[in-house]
Every structure is written in structure tokens, then in C-alpha cells.
N, C-alpha and C positions, 0 to 999 in steps of 0.2 A: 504493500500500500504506500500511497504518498501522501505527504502533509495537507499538501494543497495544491493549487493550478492557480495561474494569473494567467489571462487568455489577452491579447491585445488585439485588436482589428487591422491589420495592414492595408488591405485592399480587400475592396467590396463594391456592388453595384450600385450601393447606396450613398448620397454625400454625409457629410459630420454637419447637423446645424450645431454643435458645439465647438467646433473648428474648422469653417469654410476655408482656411488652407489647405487642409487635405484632399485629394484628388480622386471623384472615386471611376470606377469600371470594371465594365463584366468583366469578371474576374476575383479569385479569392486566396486572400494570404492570412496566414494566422502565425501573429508571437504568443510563444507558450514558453513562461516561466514555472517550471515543476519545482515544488519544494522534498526534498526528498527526507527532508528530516538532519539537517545538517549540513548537506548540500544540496546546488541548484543546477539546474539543469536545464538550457538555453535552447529551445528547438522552432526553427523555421515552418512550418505548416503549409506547402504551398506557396510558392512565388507569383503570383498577377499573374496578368498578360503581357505586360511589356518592362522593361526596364526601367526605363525613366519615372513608370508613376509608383512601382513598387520603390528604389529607392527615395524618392521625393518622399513618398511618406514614411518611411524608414526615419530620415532625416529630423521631418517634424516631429515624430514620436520620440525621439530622439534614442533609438536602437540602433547600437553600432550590430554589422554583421559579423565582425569579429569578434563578440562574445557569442557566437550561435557556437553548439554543440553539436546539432547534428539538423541535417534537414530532411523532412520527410515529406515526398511529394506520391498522392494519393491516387494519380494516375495520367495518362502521357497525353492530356491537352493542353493545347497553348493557354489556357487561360489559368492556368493553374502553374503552370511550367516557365512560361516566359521570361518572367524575371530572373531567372535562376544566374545566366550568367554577368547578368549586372552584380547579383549578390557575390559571385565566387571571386570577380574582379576584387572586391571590397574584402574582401577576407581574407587573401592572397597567403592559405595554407592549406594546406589539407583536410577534407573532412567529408565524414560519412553521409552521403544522399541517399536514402533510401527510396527503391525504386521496384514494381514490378517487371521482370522481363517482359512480360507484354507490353509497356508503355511505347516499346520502341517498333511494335509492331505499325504497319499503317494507317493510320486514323483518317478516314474519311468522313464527309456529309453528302447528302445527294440533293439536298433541296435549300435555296432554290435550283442550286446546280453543282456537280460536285466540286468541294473541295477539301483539300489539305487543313487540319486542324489536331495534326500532331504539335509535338515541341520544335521551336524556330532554332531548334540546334541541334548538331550532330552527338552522339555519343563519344569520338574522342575529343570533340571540342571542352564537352564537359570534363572530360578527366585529363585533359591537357589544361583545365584554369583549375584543376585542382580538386575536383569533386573524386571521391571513393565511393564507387556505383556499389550498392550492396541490393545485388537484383535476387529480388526475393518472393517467390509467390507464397511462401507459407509467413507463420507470423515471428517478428522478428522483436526480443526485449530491450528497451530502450533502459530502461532499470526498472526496479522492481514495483511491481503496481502499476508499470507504465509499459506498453506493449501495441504493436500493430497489428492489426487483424487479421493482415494478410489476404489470400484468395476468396472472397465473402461465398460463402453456399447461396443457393440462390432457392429459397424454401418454400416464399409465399406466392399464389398462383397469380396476385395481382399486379406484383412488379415486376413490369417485363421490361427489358431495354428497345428500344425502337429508336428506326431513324442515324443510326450510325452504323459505316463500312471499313472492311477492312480486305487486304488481299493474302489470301494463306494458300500455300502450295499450286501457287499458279493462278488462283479460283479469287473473284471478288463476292464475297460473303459478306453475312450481316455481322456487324461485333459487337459482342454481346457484353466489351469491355471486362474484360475478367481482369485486370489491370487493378479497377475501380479496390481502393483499402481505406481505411480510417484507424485514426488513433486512438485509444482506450486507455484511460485513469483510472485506478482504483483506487479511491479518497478516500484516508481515515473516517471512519465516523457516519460518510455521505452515501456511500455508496459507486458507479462506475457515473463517470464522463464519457460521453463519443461525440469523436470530432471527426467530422466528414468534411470531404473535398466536396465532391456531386452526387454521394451514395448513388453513383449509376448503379447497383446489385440492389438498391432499394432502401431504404433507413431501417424499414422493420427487420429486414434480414440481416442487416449488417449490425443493429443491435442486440437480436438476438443469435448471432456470432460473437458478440461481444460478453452476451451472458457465458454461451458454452465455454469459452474461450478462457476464462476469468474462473467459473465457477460462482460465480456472484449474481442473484437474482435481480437484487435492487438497485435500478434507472434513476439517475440521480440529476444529468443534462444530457440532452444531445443538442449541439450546435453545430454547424456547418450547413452546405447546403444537402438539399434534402428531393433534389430532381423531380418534381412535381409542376415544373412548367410546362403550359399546355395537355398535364393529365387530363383525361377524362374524369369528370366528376366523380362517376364510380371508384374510381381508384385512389380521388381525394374522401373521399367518403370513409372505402377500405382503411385507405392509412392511417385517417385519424382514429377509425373506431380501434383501431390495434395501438394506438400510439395511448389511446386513454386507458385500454389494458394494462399498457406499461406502466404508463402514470408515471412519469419521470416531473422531478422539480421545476426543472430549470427547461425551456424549449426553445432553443433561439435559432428558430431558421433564415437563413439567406442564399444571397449570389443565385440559386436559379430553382429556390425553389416555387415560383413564381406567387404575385398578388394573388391569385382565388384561393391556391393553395394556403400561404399564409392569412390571409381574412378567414378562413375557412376553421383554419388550429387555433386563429385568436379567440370566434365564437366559441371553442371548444374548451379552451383551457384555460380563459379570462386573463388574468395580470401573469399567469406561471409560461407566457409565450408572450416574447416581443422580437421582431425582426431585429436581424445584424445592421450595423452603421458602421464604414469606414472610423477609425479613430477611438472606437469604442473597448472600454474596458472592465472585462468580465471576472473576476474574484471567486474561484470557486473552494 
């Protein structure tokens, strides 16, 4: 277990009305200060989409990336990946990115027309600025109480992935993103945190991956996005009636998991659900 979690907002699609200098866009970065009980532990969550607004607000939050520990990036799109090599410029040592080997697979879109929406960077560019790729589909201990999901099972028949491509042994298939990981807290006292990228594998699944995972029943937060943009109703329906099963504390969705969806969890879960904000800082 860990003492605590300080969550900070680096980049999100939302702006800060608490500080309109921050910069926002589709796209999701999260600082995470874990207390481990004597020591801390510095971890990147996702880098934006682009350089410039992930360090810009780097800056104003005032996060050197030379105190990161380790980064962990939750799956291989540019909106989540992009800023990576402005961050490893700034850190100019060595250190562990974790990564599924699928991120580096093809990522496509087909509509409105296809295109490219992997990362804007090669994989030895990354480990030529100093990234240590730890490609990993199972789940991997960052320390203890603190751990990634790894390959999320894909359990509930409502969350389905759609609308993304990729090309495997010659053949252009649908990708069904196995890539897609989250990070999990096990908090003194609280119970589990998860922190998702885009839970493409679903938030229900990937939470309750996070129980088996842990051994630990009780949902304490999940924050990140939560891929419910453009759901079908039913699906926003599904997710919340399982999400109120869970009954977790703290609910904070963003980046894509879109307006009906979040109006939808706010009717549901009153004050214990507020959207993410660029700038913003979560004390867990």
C-alpha cells in the first residue's frame, strides 16, 4: 500500500478558469506524486499531444521533468504520447517509459478518412533521447501498492472498441487496442485509485482488472479518461449502472470521455463526480 497520491493535471481538453495561462487540448497528461511512506515517487502519466503545450504547462505548474521517476504511457496515440520527446529532451538521462509492445503496432482511423494517429516518433528516437522502453503487456510494479494493469481482459459485453485500425501480418484489421493499460494505487486506509489514459478495454473492465489484480474489493477513485465519447446511450447507461455497483468515492472523468457521458455520471453520482481541468489538483 501507499500513503497517498497527489494527482496534478498537465494537459486536458478542458481550460483552468483558475489559471487561464495554462493551455488546454485533446489530449491527457497526468503528475503523480506517490507517497510511499518515507519516500516519493515522481511519475509522468501520459504526455499530450504535442510538445510545446505539454511543457508550457509543465512550466507553469512548475514540474521540473527531471524529478520524474519513471513514465508511464497507457497506450500508443499521439494524444497521449506526443509530448514524450519534448519531456526526455528536458531530463537528459535515462529512465524507464513504460510501454505496451503493441503501442508500436499501426494505429489507424478510417473516418473521416484514414489516418495515422500512432506516436509522432520512432522507437529509436525515443531510446536514442534516453527513454528505457520496458515493453510490457503483463503488469509491471512500480512499488508497492503501486502497479500497472497491464493487458486489461476484456469481460463486459458492452465495451466494445470501434472505429480504430491497424495492419497485422499483411491484413488491415480492426484494433481492438490491447495496448490500452492504467495505473492502480492501493491507498492506506482508502482503498484502490485507477488512472486511465482512454480505458479503450472499457473503465468497468479495466477496474475490475484492477480488483483481481490487487486482491482488493474497494473502489476508492477512478480518474482519467473513460472513452464514452459518442457511446451509445445504452452503453452510457450500462456503464454507469456498473460504475454505481462499484460505488467508488472519488469519479473524475475527462479528455474523451465525452459531455452526455459525463452529465450522465454527474446525475448519477451528484458532488462524488466532477470533470478533469487542465491545472487541476487532486489529493488522494
Amino acid at each position: 500500500m501507499i500513503a497517498g497520491l497527489k494527482l496534478r493535471v498537465v494537459v486536458e481538453n478542458t481550460s483552468s478558469f483558475a489559471d487561464p495561462r495554462l493551455w488546454a487540448q485533446h489530449g491527457l497528461s497526468l503528475f503523480l506524486e506517490a507517497d510511499l511512506g518515507g519516500e516519493r515517487m515522481n511519475i509522468l502519466m501520459d504526455t499530450g499531444t504535442s510538445t510545446e503545450v505539454t511543457l508550457h504547462n509543465l512550466d507553469l505548474l512548475k514540474i521540473n521533468p527531471s524529478d520524474l521517476d519513471a513514465v508511464v504511457l497507457s497506450h500508443g496515440h499521439y494524444d497521449h504520447t506526443g509530448g514524450l520527446m519534448g519531456v526526455l529532451d528536458r531530463i537528459q538521462h535515462e529512465i524507464p517509459v513504460l510501454i505496451h509492445p503493441n503501442a508500436f503496432s499501426p494505429k489507424l482511423k478510417a473516418k473521416p478518412f484514414l489516418k495515422y494517429i500512432g506516436p509522432p516518433w520512432l522507437r529509436a528516437q525515443a531510446e536514442e533521447a534516453g527513454a528505457v522502453l520496458l515493453l510490457s503487456s503483463n503488469p509491471v510494479a512500480l512499488a508497492d501498492g503501486l502497479i500497472t494493469t497491464g493487458e486489461v481482459k476484456r469481460v463486459e459485453p458492452f465495451e466494445r472498441v470501434e472505429g480504430f485500425w491497424t495492419v497485422q501480418d499483411g491484413c488491415y484489421l480492426p484494433d481492438t487496442i490491447p495496448d490500452d493499460q492504467s495505473l492502480v494505487a492501493h491507498i492506506k486506509g482508502k482503498g484502490l485509485a485507477v488512472i486511465t489514459g482512454c480505458a479503450h478495454a472499457g473503465i468497468v473492465n479495466t477496474i475490475r482488472q484492477a480488483q483481481k489484480l490487487t486482491g482488493v474489493n474497494k473502489v476508492y477513485a477512478v480518474i482519467g479518461g473513460f472513452h464514452l465519447y459518442g457511446a451509445r446511450p445504452e452503453r452510457i447507461e450500462a456503464t454507469t449502472k456498473a460504475l454505481l455497483e462499484l460505488d467508488p468515492e472519488i469519479l473524475r472523468p475527462g479528455h474523451c470521455t465525452g459531455q452526455e457521458a459525463v452529465s450522465h455520471l454527474q446525475d448519477s453520482f451528484g458532488e462524488r463526480c466532477q470533470p478533469l481541468c487542465c491545472g487541476e489538483q487532486i489529493e488522494l
